[in-house]
PDB file of N, H, CA, C and O in Angstrom:
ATOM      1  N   UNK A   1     100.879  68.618  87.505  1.00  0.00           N
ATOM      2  CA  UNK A   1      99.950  69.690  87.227  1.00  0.00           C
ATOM      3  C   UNK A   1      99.519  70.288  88.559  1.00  0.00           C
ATOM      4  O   UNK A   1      98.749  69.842  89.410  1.00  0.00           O
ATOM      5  N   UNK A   2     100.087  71.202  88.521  1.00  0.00           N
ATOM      6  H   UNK A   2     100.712  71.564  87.829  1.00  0.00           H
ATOM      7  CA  UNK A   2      99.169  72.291  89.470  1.00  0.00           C
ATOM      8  C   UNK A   2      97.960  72.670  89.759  1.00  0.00           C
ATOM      9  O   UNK A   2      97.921  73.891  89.605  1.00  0.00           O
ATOM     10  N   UNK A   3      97.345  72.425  89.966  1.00  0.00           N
ATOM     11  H   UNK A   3      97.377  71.433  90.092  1.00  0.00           H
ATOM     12  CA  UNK A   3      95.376  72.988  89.885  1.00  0.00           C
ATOM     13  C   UNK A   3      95.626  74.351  90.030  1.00  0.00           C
ATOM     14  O   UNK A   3      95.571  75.270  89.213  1.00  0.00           O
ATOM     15  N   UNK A   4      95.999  74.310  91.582  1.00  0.00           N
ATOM     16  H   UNK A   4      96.044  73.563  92.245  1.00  0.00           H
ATOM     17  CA  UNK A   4      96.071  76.164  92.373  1.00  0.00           C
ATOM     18  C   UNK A   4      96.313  76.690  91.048  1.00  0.00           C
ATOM     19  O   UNK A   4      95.479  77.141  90.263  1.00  0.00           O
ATOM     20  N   UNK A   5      98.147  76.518  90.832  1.00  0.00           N
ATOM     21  H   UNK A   5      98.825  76.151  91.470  1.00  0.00           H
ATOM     22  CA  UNK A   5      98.651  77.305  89.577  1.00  0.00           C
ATOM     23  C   UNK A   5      97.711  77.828  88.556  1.00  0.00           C
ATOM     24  O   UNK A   5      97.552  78.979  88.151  1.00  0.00           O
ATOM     25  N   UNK A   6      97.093  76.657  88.215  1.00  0.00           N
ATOM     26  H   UNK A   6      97.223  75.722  88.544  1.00  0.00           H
ATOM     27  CA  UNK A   6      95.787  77.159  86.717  1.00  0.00           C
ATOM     28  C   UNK A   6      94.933  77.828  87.556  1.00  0.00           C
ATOM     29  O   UNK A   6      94.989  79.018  87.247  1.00  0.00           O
ATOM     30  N   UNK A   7      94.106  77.641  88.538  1.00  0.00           N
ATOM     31  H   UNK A   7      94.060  76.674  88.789  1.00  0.00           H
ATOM     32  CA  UNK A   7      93.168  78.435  88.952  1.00  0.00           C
ATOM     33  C   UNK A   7      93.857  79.759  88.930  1.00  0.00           C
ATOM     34  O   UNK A   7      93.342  80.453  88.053  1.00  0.00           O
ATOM     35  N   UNK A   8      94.655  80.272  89.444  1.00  0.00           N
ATOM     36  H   UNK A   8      95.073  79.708  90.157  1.00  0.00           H
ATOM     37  CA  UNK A   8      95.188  81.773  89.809  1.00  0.00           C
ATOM     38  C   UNK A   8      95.345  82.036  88.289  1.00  0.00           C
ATOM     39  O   UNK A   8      95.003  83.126  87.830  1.00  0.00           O
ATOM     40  N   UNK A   9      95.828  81.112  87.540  1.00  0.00           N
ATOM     41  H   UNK A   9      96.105  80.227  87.913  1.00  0.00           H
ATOM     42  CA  UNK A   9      96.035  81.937  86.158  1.00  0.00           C
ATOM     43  C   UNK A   9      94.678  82.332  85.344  1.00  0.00           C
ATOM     44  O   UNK A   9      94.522  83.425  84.799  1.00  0.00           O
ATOM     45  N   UNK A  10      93.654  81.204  85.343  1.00  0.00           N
ATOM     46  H   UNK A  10      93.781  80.316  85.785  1.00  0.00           H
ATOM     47  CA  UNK A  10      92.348  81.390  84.667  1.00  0.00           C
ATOM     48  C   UNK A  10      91.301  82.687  85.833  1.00  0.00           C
ATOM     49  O   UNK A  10      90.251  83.147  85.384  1.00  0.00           O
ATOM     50  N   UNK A  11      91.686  83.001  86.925  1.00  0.00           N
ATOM     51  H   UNK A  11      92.539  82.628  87.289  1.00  0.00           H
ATOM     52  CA  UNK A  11      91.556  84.097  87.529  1.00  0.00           C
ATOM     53  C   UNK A  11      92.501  85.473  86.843  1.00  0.00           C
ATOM     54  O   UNK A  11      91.909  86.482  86.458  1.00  0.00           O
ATOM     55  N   UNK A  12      93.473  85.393  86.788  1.00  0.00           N
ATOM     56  H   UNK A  12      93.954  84.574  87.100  1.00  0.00           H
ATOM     57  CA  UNK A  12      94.027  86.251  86.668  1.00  0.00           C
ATOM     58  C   UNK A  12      93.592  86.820  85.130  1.00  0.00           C
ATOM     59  O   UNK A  12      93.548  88.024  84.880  1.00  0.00           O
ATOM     60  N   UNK A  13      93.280  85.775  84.153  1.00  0.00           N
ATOM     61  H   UNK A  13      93.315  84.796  84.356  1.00  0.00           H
ATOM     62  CA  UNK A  13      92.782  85.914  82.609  1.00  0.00           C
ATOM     63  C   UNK A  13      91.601  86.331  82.942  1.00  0.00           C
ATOM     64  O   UNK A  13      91.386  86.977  81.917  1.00  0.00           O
ATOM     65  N   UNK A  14      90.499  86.498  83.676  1.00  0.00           N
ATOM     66  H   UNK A  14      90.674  85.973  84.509  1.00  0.00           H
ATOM     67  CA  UNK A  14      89.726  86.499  83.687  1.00  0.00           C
ATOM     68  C   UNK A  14      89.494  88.606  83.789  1.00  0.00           C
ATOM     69  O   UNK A  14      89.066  89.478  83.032  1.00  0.00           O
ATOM     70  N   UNK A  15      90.216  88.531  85.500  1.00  0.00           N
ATOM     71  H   UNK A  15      90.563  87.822  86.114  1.00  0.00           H
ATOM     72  CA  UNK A  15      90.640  89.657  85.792  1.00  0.00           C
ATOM     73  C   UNK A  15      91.468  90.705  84.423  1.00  0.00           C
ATOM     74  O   UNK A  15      91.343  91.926  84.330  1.00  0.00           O
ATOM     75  N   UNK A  16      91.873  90.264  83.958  1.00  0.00           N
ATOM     76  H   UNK A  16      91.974  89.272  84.033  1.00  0.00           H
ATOM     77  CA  UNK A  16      92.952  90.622  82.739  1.00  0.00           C
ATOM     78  C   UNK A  16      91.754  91.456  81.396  1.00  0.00           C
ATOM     79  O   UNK A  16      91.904  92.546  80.845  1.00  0.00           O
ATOM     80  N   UNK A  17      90.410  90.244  81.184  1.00  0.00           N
ATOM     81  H   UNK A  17      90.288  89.358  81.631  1.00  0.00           H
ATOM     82  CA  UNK A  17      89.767  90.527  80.236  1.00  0.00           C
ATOM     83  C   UNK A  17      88.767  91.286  80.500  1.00  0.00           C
ATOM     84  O   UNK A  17      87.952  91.586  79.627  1.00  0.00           O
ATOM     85  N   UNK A  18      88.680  91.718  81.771  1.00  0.00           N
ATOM     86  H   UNK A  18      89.342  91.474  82.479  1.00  0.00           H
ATOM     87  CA  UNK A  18      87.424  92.544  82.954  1.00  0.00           C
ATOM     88  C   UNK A  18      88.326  93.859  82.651  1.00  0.00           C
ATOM     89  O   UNK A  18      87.629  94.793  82.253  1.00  0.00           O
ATOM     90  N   UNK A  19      89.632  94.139  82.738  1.00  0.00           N
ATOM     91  H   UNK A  19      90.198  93.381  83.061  1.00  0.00           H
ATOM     92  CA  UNK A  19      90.418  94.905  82.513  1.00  0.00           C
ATOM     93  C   UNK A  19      90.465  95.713  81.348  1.00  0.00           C
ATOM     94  O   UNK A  19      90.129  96.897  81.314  1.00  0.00           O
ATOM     95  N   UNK A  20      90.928  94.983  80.307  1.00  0.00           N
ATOM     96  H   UNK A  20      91.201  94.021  80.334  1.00  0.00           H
ATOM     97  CA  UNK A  20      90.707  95.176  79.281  1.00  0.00           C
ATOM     98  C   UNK A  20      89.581  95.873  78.760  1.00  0.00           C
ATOM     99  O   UNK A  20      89.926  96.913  78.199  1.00  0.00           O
ATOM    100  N   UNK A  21      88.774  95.736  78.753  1.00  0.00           N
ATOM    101  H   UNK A  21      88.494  94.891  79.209  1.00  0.00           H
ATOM    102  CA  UNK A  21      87.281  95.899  78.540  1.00  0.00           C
ATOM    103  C   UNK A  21      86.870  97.372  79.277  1.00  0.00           C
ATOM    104  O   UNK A  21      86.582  98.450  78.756  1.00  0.00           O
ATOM    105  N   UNK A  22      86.938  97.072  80.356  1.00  0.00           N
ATOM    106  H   UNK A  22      87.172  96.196  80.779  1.00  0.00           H
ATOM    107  CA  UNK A  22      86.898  98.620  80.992  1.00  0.00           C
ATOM    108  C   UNK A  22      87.640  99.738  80.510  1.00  0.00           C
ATOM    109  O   UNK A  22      87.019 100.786  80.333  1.00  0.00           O
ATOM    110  N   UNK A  23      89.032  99.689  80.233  1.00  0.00           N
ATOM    111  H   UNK A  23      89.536  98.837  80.377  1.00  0.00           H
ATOM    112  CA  UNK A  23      89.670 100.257  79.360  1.00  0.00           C
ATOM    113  C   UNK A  23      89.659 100.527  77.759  1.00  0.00           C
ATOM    114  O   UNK A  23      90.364 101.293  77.101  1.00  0.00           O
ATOM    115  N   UNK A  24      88.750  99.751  77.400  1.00  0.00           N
ATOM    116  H   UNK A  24      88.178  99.129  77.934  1.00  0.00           H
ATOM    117  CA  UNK A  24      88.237 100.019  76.032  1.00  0.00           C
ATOM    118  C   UNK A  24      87.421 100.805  76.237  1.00  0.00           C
ATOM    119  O   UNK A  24      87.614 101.977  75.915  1.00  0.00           O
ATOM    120  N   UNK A  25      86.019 100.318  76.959  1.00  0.00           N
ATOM    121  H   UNK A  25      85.862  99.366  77.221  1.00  0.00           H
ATOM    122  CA  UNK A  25      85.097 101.360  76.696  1.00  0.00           C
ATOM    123  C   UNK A  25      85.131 102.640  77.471  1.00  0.00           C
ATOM    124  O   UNK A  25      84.412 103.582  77.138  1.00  0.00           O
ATOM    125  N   UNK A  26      86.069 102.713  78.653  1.00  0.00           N
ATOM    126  H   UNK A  26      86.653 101.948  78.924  1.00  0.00           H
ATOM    127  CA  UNK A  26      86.767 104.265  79.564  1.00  0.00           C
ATOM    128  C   UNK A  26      87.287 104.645  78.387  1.00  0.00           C
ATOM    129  O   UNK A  26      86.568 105.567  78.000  1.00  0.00           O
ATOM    130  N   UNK A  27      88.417 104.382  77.343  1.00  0.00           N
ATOM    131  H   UNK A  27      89.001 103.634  77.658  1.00  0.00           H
ATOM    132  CA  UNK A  27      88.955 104.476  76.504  1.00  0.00           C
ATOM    133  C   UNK A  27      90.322 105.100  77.218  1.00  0.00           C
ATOM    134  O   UNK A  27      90.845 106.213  77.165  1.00  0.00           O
ATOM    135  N   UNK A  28      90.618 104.010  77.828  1.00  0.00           N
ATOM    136  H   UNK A  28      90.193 103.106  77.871  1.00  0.00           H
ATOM    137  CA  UNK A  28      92.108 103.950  78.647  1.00  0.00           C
ATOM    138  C   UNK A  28      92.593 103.544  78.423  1.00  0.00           C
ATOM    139  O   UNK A  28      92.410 102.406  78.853  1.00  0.00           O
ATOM    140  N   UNK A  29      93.972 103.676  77.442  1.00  0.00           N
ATOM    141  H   UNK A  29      94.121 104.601  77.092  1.00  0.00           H
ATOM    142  CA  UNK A  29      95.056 103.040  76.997  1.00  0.00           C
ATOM    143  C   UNK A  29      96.087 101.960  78.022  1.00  0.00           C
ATOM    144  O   UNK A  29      96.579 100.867  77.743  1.00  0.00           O
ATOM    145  N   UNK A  30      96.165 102.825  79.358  1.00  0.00           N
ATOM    146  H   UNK A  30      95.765 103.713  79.585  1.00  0.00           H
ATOM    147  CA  UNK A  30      96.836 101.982  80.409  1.00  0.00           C
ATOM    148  C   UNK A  30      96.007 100.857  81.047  1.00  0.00           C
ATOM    149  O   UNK A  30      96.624  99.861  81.424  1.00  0.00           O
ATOM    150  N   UNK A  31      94.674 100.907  81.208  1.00  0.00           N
ATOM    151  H   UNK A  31      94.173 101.716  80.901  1.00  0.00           H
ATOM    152  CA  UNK A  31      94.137  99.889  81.782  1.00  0.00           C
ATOM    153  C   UNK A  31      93.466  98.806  80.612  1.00  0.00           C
ATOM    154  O   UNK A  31      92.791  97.809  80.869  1.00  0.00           O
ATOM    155  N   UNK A  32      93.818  99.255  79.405  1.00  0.00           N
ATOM    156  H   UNK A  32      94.366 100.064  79.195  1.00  0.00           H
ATOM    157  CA  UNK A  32      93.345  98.245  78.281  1.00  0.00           C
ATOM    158  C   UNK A  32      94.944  97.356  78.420  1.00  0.00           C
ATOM    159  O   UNK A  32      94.940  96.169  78.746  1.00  0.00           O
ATOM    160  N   UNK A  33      96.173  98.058  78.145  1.00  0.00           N
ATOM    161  H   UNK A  33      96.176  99.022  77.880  1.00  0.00           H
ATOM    162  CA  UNK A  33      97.293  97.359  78.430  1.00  0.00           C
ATOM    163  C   UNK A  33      97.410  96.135  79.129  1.00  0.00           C
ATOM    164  O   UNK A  33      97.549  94.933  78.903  1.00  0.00           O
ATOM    165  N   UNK A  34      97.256  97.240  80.442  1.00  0.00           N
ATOM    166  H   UNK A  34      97.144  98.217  80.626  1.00  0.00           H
ATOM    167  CA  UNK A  34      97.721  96.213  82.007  1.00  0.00           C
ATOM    168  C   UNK A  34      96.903  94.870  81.896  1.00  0.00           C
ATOM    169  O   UNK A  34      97.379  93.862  82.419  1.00  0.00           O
ATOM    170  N   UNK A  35      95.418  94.798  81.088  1.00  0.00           N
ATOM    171  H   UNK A  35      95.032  95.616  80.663  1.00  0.00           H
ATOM    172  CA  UNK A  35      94.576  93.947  81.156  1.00  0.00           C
ATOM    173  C   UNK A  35      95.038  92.983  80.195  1.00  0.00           C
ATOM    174  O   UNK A  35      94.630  91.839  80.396  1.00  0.00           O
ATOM    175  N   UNK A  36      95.885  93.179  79.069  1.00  0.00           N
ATOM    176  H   UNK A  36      96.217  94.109  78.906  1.00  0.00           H
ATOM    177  CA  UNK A  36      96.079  92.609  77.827  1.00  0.00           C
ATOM    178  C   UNK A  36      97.317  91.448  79.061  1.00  0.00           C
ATOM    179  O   UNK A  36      97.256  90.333  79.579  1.00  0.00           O
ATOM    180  N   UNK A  37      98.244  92.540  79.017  1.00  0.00           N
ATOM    181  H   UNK A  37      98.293  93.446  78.596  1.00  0.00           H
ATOM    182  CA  UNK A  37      99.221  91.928  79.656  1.00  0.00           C
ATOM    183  C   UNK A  37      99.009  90.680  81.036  1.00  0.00           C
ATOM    184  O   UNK A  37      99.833  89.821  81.348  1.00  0.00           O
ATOM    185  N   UNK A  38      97.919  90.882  81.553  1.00  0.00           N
ATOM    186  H   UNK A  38      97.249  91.580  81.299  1.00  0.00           H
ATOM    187  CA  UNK A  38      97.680  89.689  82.706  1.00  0.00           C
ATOM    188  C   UNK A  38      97.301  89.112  82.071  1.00  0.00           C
ATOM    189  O   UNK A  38      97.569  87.967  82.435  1.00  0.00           O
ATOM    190  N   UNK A  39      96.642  89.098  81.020  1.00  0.00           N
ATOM    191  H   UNK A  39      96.425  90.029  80.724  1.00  0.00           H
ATOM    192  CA  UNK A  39      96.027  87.838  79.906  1.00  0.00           C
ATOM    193  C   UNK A  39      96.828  87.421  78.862  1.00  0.00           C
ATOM    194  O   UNK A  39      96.495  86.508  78.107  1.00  0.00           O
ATOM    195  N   UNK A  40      98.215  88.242  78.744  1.00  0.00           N
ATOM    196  H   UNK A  40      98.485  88.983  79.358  1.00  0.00           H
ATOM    197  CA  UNK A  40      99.675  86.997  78.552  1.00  0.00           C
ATOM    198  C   UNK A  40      99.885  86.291  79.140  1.00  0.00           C
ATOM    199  O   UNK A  40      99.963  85.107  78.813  1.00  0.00           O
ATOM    200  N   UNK A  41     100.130  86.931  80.690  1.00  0.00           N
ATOM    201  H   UNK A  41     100.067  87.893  80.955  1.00  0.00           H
ATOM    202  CA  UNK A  41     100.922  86.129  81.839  1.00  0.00           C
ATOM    203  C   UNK A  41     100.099  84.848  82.608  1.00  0.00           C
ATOM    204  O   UNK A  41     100.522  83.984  83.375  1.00  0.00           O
ATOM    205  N   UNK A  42      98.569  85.141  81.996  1.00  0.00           N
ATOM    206  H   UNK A  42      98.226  85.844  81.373  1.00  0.00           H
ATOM    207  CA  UNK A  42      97.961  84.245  82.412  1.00  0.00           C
ATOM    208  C   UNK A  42      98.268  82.755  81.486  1.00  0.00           C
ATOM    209  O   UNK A  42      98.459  81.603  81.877  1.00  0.00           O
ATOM    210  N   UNK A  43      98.228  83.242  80.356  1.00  0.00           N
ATOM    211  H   UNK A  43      98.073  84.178  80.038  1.00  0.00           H
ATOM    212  CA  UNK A  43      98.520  82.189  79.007  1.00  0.00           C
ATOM    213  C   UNK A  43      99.936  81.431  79.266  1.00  0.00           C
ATOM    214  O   UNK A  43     100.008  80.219  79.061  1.00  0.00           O
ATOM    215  N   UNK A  44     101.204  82.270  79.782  1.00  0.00           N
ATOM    216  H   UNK A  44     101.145  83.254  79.949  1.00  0.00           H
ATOM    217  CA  UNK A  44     102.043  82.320  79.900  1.00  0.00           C
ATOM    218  C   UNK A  44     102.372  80.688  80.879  1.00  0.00           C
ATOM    219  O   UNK A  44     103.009  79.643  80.749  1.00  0.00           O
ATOM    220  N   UNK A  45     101.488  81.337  81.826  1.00  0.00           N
ATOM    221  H   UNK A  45     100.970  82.186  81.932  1.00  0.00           H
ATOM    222  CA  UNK A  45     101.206  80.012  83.190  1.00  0.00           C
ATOM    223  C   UNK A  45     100.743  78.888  82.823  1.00  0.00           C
ATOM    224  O   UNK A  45     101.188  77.806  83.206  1.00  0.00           O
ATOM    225  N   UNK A  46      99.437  79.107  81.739  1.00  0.00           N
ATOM    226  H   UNK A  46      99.075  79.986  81.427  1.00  0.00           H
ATOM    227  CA  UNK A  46      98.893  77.828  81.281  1.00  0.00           C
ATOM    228  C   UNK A  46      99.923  77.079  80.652  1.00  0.00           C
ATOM    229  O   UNK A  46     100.028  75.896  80.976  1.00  0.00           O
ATOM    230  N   UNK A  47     100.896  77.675  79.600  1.00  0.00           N
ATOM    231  H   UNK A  47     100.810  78.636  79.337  1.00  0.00           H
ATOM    232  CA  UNK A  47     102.089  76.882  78.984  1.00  0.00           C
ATOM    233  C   UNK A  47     102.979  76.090  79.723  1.00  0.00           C
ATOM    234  O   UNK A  47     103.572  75.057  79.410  1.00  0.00           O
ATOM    235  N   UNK A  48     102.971  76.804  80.850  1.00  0.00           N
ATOM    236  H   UNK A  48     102.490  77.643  81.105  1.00  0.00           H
ATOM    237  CA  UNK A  48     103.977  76.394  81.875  1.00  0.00           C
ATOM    238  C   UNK A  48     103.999  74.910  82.277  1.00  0.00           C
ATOM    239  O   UNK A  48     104.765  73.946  82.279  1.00  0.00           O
ATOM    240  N   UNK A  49     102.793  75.235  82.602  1.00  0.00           N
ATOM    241  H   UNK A  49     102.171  76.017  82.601  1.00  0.00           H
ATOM    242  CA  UNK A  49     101.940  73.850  83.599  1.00  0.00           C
ATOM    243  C   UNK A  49     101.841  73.097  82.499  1.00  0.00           C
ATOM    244  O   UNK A  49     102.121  71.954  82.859  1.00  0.00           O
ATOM    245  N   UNK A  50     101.589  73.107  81.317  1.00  0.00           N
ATOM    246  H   UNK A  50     101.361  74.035  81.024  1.00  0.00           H
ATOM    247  CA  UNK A  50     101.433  71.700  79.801  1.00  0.00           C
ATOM    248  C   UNK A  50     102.583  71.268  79.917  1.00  0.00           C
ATOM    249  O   UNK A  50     102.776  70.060  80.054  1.00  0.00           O
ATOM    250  N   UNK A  51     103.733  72.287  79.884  1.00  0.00           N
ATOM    251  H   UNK A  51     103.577  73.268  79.773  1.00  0.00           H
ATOM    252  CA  UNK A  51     105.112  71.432  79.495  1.00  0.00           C
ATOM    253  C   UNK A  51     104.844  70.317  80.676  1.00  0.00           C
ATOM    254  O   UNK A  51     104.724  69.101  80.523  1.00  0.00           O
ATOM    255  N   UNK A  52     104.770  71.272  82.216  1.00  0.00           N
ATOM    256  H   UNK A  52     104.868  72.260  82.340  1.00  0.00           H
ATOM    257  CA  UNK A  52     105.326  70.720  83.694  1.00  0.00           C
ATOM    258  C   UNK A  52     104.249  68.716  83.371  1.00  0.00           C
ATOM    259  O   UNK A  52     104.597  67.598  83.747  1.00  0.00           O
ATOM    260  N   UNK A  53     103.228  69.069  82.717  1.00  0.00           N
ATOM    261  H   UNK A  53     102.945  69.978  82.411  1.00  0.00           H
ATOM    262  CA  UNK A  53     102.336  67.941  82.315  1.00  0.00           C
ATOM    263  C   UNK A  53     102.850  66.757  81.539  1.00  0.00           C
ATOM    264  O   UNK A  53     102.888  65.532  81.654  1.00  0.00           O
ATOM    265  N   UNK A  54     103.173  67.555  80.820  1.00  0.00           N
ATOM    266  H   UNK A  54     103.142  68.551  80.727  1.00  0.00           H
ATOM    267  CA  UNK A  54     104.065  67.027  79.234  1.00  0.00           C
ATOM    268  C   UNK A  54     105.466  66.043  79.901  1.00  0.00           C
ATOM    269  O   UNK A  54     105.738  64.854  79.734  1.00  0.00           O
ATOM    270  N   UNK A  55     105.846  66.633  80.337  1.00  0.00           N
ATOM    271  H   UNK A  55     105.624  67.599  80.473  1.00  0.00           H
ATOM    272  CA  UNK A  55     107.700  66.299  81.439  1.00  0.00           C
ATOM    273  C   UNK A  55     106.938  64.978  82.112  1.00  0.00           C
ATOM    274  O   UNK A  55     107.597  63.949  81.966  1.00  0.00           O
ATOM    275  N   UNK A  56     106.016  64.854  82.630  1.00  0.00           N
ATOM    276  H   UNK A  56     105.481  65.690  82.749  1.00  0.00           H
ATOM    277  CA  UNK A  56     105.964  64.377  84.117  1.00  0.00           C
ATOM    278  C   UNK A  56     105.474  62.915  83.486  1.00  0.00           C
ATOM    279  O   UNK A  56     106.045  61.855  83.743  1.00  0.00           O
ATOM    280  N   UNK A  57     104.060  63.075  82.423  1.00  0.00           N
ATOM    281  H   UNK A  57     103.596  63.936  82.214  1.00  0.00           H
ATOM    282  CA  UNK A  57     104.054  61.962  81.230  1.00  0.00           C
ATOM    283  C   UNK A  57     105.054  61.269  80.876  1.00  0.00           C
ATOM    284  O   UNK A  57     105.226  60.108  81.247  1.00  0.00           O
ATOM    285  N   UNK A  58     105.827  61.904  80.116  1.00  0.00           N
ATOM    286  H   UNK A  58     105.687  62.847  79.815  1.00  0.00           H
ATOM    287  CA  UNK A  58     107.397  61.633  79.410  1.00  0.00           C
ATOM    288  C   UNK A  58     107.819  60.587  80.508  1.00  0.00           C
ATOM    289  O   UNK A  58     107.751  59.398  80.199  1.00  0.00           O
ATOM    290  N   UNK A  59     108.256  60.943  81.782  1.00  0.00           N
ATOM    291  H   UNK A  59     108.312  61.909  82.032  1.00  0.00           H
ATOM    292  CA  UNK A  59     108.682  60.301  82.774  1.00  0.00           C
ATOM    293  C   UNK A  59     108.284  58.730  83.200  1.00  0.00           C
ATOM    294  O   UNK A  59     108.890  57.663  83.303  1.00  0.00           O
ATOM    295  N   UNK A  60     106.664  59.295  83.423  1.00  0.00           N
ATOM    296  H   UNK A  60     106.171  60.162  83.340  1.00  0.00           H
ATOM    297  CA  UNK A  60     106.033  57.870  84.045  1.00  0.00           C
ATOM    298  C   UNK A  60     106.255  56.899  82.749  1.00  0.00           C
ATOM    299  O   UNK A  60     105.910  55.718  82.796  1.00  0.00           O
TER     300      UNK A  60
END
């Protein structure tokens, strides 16, 4: 498990939903997007790191 990794991602979700939000109430289709989308890629990372968790368990 990565820490850094999750930190940058639960930053980046964070950033993502600050995004989002601004773009809702601007009523900006592109910056509601871009915000949705870092708050995939953030989710994306968290999965990452469970398997990389999951694997490393399995192992020991």
């Amino acid at each position: 498990m990565s820490i850094e990794d999750r930190a940058k991602a639960t930053a980046q979700n964070i950033e993502g939903k600050v995004q989002a939000a601004v773009g809702e109430i601007t009523g900006d289709p592109k910056d509601k997007a871009e915000g949705e989308a870092k708050q995939a890629q953030a989710e994306a990372t968290h999965a990452r790191e469970d398997v990389k968790d999951a694997m490393k368990d399995a192992i020991d």
